[in-house]
C-alpha positions in Angstrom: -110.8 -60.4 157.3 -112.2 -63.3 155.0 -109.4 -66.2 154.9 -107.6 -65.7 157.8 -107.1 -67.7 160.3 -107.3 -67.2 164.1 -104.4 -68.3 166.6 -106.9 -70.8 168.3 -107.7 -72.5 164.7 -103.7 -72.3 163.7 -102.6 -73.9 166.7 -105.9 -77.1 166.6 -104.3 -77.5 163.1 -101.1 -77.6 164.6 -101.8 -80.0 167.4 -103.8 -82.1 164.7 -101.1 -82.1 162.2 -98.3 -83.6 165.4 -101.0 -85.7 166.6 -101.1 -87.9 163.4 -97.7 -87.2 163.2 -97.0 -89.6 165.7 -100.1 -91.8 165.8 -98.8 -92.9 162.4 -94.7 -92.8 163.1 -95.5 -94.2 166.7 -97.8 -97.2 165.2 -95.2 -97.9 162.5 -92.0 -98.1 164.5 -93.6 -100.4 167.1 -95.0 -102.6 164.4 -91.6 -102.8 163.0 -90.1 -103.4 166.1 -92.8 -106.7 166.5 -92.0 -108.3 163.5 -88.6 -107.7 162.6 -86.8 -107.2 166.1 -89.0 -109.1 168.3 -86.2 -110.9 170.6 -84.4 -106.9 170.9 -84.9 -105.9 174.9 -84.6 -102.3 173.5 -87.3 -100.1 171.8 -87.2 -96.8 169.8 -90.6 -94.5 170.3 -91.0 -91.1 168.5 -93.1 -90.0 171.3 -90.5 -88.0 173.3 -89.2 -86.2 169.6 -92.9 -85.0 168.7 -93.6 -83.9 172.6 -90.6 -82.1 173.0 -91.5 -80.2 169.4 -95.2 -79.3 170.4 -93.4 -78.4 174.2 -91.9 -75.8 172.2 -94.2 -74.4 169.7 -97.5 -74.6 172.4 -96.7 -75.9 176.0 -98.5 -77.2 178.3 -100.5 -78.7 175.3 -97.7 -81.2 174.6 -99.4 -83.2 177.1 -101.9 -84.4 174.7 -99.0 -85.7 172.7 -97.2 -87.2 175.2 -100.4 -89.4 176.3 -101.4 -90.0 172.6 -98.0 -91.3 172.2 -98.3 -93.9 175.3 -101.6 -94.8 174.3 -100.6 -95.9 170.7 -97.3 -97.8 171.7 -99.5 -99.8 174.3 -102.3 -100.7 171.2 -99.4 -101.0 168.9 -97.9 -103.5 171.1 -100.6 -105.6 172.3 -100.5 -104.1 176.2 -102.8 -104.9 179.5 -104.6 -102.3 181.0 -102.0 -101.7 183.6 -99.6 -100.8 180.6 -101.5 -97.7 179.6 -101.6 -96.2 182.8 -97.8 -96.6 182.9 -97.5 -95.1 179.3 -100.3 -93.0 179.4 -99.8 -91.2 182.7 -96.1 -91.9 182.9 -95.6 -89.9 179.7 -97.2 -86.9 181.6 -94.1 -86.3 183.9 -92.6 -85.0 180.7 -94.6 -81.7 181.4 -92.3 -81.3 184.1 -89.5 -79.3 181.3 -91.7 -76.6 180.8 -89.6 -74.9 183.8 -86.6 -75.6 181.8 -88.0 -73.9 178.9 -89.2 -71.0 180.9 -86.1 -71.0 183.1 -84.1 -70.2 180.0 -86.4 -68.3 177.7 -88.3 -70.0 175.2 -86.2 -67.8 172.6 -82.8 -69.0 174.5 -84.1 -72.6 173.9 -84.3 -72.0 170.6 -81.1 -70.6 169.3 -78.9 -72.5 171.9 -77.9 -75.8 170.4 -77.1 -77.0 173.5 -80.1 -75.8 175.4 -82.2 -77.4 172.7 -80.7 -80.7 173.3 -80.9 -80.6 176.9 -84.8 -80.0 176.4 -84.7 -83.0 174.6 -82.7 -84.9 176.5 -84.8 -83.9 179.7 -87.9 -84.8 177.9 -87.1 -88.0 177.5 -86.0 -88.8 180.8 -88.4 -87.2 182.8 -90.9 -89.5 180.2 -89.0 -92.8 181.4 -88.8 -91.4 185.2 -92.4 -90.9 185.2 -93.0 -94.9 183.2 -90.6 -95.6 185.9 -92.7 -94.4 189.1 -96.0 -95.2 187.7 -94.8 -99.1 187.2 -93.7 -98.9 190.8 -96.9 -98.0 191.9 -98.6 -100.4 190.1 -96.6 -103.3 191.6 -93.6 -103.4 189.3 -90.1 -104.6 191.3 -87.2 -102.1 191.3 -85.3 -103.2 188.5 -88.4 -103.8 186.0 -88.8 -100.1 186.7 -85.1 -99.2 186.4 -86.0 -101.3 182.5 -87.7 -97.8 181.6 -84.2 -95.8 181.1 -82.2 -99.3 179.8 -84.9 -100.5 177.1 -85.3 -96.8 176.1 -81.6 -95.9 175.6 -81.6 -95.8 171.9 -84.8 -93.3 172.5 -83.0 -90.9 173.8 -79.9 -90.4 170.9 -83.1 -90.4 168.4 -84.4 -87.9 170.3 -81.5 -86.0 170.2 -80.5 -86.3 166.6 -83.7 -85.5 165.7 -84.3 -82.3 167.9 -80.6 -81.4 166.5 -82.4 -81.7 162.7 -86.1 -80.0 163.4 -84.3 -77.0 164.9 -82.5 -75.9 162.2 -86.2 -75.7 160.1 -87.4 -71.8 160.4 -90.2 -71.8 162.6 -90.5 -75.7 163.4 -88.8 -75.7 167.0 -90.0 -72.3 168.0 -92.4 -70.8 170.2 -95.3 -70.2 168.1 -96.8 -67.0 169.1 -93.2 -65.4 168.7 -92.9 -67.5 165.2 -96.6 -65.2 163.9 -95.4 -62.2 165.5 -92.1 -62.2 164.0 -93.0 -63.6 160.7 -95.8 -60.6 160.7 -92.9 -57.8 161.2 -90.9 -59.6 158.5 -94.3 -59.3 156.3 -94.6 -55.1 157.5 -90.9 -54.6 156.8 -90.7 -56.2 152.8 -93.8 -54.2 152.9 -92.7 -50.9 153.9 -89.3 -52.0 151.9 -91.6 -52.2 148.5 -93.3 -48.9 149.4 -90.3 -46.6 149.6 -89.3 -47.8 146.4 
């Protein structure tokens, strides 16, 4: 049917729409940061907020945000080389709470406020972990790597509040494919509602 759209077009749209999201939130907060805090030893990054959104709605295809999102805080900030591997890849360990989201049931995730904040929380963390071991490989000492989880504390309750906010939003925290289908019998049953009358 003519205006349609199919669930490989919805979800590039999607991933577009989040990308830019946080290209333009990610840029902004570190330029902010720059100019107004520069002498602060902590930061505040969006990143882990938008992956742990797109984590829900498509998987494994989060990991395109969680890179993006490294990528821009290292041009935001000015970084060497070495920085974006330790953004970049780092970021990628975040991929690691998909078994937390199938563990528990996408749907589970969702309504549990609780098990939504834990996603988030673990997002985060596993994001710093993997900053963490990459700058250890990379020659980093222990407690320039330990920095990751300290400088990035403030990260974490943003991520938080902000999970707490987005999943309250119909649809915006949800597994996508179960967001069409259900919005689709919603659609059949007003439908069929409108008919009998």
């Amino acid at each position: 049917m003519k205006g349609q759209r199919t669930i490989r077009q919805y979800r590039a749209m999607d991933l577009a729409m989040f990308a830019v999201m946080l290209a333009v939130f990610e840029s902004l907060v570190v330029v902010a940061a720059r100019r107004w805090f520069p002498n602060e030893p902590y930061t505040v990054s969006v990143t882990p907020a938008i992956t742990a959104i797109v984590l829900m709605r498509w998987g494994p295809w989060a990991g395109l945000h969680a890179a993006l999102g490294g990528a821009v805080f290292c041009l935001a900030s000015g970084a060497r080389a070495t920085h974006y591997a330790v953004y970049v890849l780092g970021n990628l360990l975040s991929l690691a709470s998909l078994w937390l989201i199938r563990a528990l049931t996408p749907e589970g995730v969702r309504t549990s406020v609780m098990k939504s904040l834990l996603l988030a929380a673990l997002v985060t963390l596993s994001m710093q972990l993997g900053r963490a071991l990459v700058s250890l490989v990379t020659g980093a000492s222990l407690p320039a790597a330990l920095g990751f989880f300290t400088t990035d504390a403030i990260t974490l309750l943003f991520t938080l509040v902000l999970i707490w906010i987005v999943r309250r939003l119909d649809g915006m925290f949800e597994e996508q494919n179960h967001y069409l289908q259900r919005l689709h019998r919603q659609e059949e049953e007003e439908r069929g509602g409108f008919y009998e009358r």
